[in-house]
N, C-alpha and C positions, 0 to 999 in steps of 0.2 A: 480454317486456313492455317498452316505451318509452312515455316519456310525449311526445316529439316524433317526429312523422313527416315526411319529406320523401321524392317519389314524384317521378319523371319520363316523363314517356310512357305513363299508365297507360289503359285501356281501361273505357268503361264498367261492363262487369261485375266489374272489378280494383276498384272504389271506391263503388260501387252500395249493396252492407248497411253497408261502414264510416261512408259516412258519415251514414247517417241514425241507426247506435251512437253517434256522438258527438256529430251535434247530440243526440236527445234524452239523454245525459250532460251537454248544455252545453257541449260547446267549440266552438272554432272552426278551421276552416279557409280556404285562397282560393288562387287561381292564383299559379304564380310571377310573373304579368304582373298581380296587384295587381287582379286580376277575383272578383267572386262566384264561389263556384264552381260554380254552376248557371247562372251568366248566359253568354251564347252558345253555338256550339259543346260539346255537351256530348260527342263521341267520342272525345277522346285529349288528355287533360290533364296537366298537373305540377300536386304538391298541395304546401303545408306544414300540417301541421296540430296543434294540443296541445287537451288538455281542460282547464289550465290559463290563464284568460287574461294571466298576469303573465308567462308563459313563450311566451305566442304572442309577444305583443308580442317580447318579447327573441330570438326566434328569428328572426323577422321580421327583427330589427335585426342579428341578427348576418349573417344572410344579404344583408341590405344594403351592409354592411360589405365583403363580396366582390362588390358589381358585379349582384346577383342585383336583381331590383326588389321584392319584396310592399314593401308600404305600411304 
């Protein structure tokens, strides 16, 4: 069990039930490139995501920290 996720290259059906478990849980997720995650392209995504959002935010930030982009 982890309460932070981060994915690279995953395929629709790799993220399809997860993520609709954690919006209705409440969290959130988005692209490494700082996008909805359902906005464009939906076939092969990077995700980060927590059900947390004190902990999105901070993941976000640390992964900023190395160069990555979310927002």
């Amino acid at each position: 069990r982890f309460d932070l996720y981060l994915h690279g290259g995953q395929k629709l059906w790799d993220y399809a039930a997860g993520s609709l478990i954690l919006k209705e849980a409440g969290g959130s997720m988005c692209t490494l490139n700082r996008d909805d995650f359902w906005a464009g392209r939906l076939w092969q995504r990077s995700v980060i995501a927590a059900l947390d959002p004190d902990l999105f935010v901070a993941w976000k930030a640390w992964l900023r920290a190395f160069h990555c982009r979310p927002d």
